[in-house]
C-alpha positions, 0 to 999 in steps of 0.5 A, spaced: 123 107 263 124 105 269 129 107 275 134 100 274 134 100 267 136 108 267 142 106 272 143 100 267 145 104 261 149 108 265 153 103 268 154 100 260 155 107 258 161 108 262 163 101 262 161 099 269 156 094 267 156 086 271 155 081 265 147 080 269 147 088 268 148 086 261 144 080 261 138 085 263 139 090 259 139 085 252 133 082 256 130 090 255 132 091 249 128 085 247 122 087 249 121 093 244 124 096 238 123 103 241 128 100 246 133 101 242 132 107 239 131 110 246 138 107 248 140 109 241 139 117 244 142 116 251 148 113 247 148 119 243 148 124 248 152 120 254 158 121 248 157 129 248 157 130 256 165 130 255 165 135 249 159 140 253 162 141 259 170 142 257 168 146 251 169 154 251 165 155 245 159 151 248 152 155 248 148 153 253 142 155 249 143 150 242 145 146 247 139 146 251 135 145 244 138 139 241 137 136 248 130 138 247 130 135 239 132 129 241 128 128 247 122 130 242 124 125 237 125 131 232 133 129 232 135 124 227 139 118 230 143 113 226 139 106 226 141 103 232 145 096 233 143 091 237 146 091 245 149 084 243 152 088 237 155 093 241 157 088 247 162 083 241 165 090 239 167 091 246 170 084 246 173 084 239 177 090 242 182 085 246 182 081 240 183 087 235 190 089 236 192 080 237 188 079 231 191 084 226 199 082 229 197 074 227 194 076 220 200 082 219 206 075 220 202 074 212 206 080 210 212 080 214 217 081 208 225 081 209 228 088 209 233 089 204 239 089 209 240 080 208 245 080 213 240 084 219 235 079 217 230 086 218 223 083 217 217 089 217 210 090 219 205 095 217 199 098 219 194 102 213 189 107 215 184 105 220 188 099 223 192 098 228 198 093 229 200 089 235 207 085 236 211 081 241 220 082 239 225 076 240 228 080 248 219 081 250 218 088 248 212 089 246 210 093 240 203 098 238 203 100 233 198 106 230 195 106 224 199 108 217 206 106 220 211 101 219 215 098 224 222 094 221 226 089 226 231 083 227 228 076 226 234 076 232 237 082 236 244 081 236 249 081 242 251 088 242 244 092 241 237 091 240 235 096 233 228 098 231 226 103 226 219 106 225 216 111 221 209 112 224 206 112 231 209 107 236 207 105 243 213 101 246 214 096 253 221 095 252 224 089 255 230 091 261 237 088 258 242 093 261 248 090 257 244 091 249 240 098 249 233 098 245 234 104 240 228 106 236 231 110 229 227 115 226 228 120 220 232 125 223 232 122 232 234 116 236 230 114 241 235 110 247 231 105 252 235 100 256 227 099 260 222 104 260 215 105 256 214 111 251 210 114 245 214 116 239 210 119 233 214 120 227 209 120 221 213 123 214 207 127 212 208 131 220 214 137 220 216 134 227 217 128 231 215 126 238 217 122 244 212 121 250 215 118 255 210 114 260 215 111 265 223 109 266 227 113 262 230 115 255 235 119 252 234 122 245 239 123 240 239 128 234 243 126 228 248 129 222 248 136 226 252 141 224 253 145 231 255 142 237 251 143 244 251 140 250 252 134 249 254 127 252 253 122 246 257 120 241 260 124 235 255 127 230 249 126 236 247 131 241 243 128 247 236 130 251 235 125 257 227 124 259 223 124 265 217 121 266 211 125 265 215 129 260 215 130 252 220 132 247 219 135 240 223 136 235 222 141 230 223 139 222 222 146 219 221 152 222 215 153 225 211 158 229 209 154 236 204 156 241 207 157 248 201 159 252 199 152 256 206 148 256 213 148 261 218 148 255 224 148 255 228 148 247 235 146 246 237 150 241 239 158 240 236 159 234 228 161 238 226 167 237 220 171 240 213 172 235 209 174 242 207 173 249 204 166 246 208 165 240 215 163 239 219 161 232 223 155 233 228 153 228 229 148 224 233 142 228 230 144 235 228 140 240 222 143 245 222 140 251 214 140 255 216 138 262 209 135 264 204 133 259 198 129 260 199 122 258 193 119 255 193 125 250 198 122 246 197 114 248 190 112 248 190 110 241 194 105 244 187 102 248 182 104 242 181 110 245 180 117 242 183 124 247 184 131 246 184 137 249 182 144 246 186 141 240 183 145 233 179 141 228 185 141 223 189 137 226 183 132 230 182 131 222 189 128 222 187 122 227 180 122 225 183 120 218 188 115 220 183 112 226 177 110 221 180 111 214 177 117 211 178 124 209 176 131 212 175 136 206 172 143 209 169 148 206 169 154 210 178 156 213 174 159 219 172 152 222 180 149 221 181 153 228 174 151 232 178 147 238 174 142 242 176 137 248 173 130 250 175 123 251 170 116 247 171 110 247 168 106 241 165 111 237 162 111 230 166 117 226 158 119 225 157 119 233 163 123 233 161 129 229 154 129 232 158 130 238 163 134 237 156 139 234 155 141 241 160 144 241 161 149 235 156 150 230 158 146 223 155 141 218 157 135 216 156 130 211 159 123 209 160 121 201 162 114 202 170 115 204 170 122 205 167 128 210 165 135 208 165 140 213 162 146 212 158 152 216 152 152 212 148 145 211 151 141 204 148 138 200 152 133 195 152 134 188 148 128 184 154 125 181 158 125 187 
């Protein structure tokens, strides 16, 4: 393979390519089937370089192996797609989130409250959603959430409410506050953007705040803090930059990478980098990276020495599958990397780089071991 074309593929790798640089490259890979495949490897490899060198479980020499493996030839890889295949997938990103809300106003359905005219939409696992309110605000919403509104908002306020993942770009509109109400927090914008993940099946709700600023309202509580809210609500404003976490049991929570603050008398220490928080807390994270917990939003996938266990969550609501393992000891294997359009096998090769475990996929589900699997026949 040439110098030109090794630099080709590395501008499309990373999304750098001209359209000639891509015209080029779909003339290359008409040339020769081995051309696919050759771009196949590099594909595979150029999405581990994140993991391999941010992981603190990398072995250098398992590493150096696979490489060698796959230069070789003796590493498998997936039938490779047609570059053009590729590229319409990458085009079809600005058409996804645009699509999905079009064909998701077939199930916008009346809430049950007639007299707010709430209509609702809804996203299932390994889909995303896109929606435009009557004020402008623009709504992303993750995979398995809903989102419910006002066909119009009135003139007092502008009330949505979520369960699930949502990204918003609120609409400035100083006299009607933009209230997004979860289970257990309001979260109160006039004008900003901002994150909040607030699935049923998770013991905590959380706000990301990307730019502006909200406050953060608990509701229904029992002892008074330092607050100035109305009755029955206790009030945390954020910063950009910043995250606030609120806790629906008691957990244990790591301490030892954050700058946290937690509005609640109830905290108790387990160790240097643990702490017990009490039900109904709210840890407050005074800078966090924002694109951990935004870049769904854009298709992307980002996480940061984050466990397995719970990079299994996103994976199962981001390509609808669900993760059984074999072995507890692989929960708490921690990677970090950063993909862009990714198959879920590209990503388990991936991520192998970085700790040593096997994977197989029966249909809608992935089994995780430390010992090579063999599916039973009847299954």
């Amino acid at each position: 393979m040439n110098n030109n074309i090794n630099e080709i593929i590395s501008r499309v790798l990373s999304g750098e390519a001209s359209s000639d640089e891509i015209q080029l490259l779909l003339k290359w890979f008409q040339e020769n089937e081995e051309n696919s495949k050759e771009f196949a490897r590099y594909e595979k490899l150029w999405n581990a370089l994140e993991i391999i060198s941010k992981s603190n479980k990398y072995d250098s020499q398992r590493a150096y192996q696979k490489f060698k493996d796959y230069l070789d030839g003796t590493l498998s890889v997936e039938k490779p797609v047609s570059i053009l295949s590729r590229l319409s997938r990458i085009a079809a990103l600005v058409i996804f989130t645009s699509g999905l809300a079009f064909l998701a106003g077939y199930y916008l359905n009346p809430g049950s409250d007639q007299s707010a005219k709430l209509c609702q939409i809804t996203t299932p696992k390994g889909s995303k959603a896109y929606v435009e309110l009557a004020d402008g605000t623009k709504v992303w919403l993750n995979a398995e959430s809903s989102l419910k509104y006002p066909e119009n908002f009135d003139s007092e306020g502008r009330n949505v409410y979520l369960e699930g993942e949502g990204y918003f770009e609120v609409a400035k509109d100083k006299n009607r506050p933009f209230i997004v109400h979860t289970s257990q927090i309001d979260i109160k914008a006039l004008g900003t953007v901002f994150n909040v993940k607030s699935y049923t099946s998770e013991d905590i709700i959380q706000t990301t705040l990307v730019e502006g600023s909200v406050v953060i309202e608990k509701r229904n509580l029992n002892r008074s803090e330092n607050t100035s809210a109305s009755a029955g609500k206790s009030a945390t404003y954020m910063k950009p930059n910043q995250q606030v976490t609120f806790y629906k049991t008691t957990s244990v929570i790591d301490i030892t990478s954050k700058t946290s603050v937690i509005k609640s008398s109830d905290q108790y220490v387990v160790s240097k980098s643990e702490k017990i928080v009490k039900k109904d807390s709210l840890l407050i994270d005074k800078k966090v990276d924002i694109k951990l917990f935004t870049a769904w939003k854009d298709n992307r996938l980002v996480f940061d020495n984050e466990p397995f266990e719970s990079l299994s969550v996103k994976l199962e609501r981001r390509f609808n599958m669900k993760f059984s393992f074999m072995d507890d000891e692989i929960r708490s294997f921690r990677f970090t990397g950063q993909f862009n359009e990714i198959s879920m096998e590209q990503l388990l090769e991936a991520l192998q780089f970085a700790s040593p475990f096997h994977y197989v996929i029966n249909k809608s589900e992935v089994f995780i071991g430390l010992k090579p699997l063999q599916l039973k026949n009847n299954e």
